[in-house]
N, C-alpha and C positions, 0 to 999 in steps of 0.2 A: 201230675208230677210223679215220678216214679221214686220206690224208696227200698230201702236195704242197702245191699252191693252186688257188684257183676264181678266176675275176675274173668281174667285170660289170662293165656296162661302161651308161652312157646321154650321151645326148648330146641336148639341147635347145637352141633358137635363141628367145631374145628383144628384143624392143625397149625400150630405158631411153634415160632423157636425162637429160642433166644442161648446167652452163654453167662456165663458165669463167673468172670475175671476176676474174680477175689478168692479163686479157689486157687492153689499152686499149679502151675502149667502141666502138670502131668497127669491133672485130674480129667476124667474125661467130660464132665462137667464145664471144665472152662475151653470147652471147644464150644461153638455152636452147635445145638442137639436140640430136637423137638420133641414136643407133647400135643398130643387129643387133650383137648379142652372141652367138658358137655359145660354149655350156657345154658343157663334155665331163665326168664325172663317172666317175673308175676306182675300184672297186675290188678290189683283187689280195690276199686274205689266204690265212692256212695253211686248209689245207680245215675241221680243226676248229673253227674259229671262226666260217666262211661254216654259216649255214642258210637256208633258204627261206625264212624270214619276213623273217631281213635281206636278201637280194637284193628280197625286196620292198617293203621300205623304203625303200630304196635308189631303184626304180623308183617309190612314190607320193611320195617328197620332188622327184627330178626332175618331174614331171610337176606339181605342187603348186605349185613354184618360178615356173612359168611362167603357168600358166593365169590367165584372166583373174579380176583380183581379187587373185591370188597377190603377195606379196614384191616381183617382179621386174617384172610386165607392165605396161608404159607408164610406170613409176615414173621419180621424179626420184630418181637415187643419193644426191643432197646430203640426201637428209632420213632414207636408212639409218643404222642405229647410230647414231641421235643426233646424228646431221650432220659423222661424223668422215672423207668421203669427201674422197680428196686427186684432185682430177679431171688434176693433173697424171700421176696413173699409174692412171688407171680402170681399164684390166683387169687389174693387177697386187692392185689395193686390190678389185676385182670379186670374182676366186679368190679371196682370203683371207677374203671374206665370206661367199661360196658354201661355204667350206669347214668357216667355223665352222655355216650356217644348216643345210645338209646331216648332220653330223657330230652336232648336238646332234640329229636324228631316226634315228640309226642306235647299235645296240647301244655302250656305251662300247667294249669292247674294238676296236669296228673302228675307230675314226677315225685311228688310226694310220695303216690302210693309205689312206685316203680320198686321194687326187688330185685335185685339180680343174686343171681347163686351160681356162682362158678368153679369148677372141680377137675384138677386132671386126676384122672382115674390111677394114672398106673405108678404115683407119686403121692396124691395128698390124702390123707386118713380122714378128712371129713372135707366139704366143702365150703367155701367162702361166701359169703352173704353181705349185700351192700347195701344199702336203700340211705341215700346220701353219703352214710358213711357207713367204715365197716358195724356190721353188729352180730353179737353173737349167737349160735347155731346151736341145738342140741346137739347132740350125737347119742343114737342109743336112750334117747328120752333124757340124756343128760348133757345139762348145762356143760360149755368148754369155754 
């Protein structure tokens, strides 16, 4: 029996848009307008539970997520999960989706350890981090 942990690790970068209707109509915020999203996707479990088939599920759900036609590629967020997207905290509400869409393609046992970390770059000051639920992130070695 094998002991410690294994992690994998993938990280993919997409384009999604969404709008912002609770801003005044002249914002240009409440138009539909997109962000680069980088997905980072960890998984860290006990070695007996890691096999080769799930690190490879692991890596075709990342790649799956993105590709064109996929879940993620060019998509409006507001129409995932049934239009429960709160665009007030996108990458926050982004991981938690990532981590249910990921999680339901990886053996049950592992989505416990499943992490996701989600961040638009050219908007959010630190990144979003899920693993069930949100949880909080350093930044700068410090607590946020």
């Amino acid at each position: 029996m094998r002991t410690g942990t294994l992690a994998f690790s993938h990280q993919v970068d997409v384009a999604a848009y969404h709008s912002l209707p609770i801003l005044l109509t002249w914002h240009p915020c409440n138009k539909y307008h997109g962000h680069d999203y980088r997905i980072t996707m960890e998984l860290t479990a006990p070695a007996g539970l890691v096999t080769a088939d799930a690190a490879d599920q692991l890596r075709v759900a990342a790649a799956e997520l993105v590709r064109p036609g996929g879940p993620l590629h060019m998509e409006e967020l507001g129409y995932l999960d049934g239009g429960e997207f709160d665009p007030r905290a996108d990458s926050q509400w982004l991981a938690g989706w990532v981590h249910r869409w990921v999680a339901a393609r990886l053996p049950e046992a592992l989505s416990t350890y499943l992490v996701i970390q989600v961040q638009a770059p050219a908007v959010d000051r630190i990144p979003m981090v899920h693993r069930g639920s949100a949880i909080p992130v350093e930044h700068n070695g410090q607590p946020v």
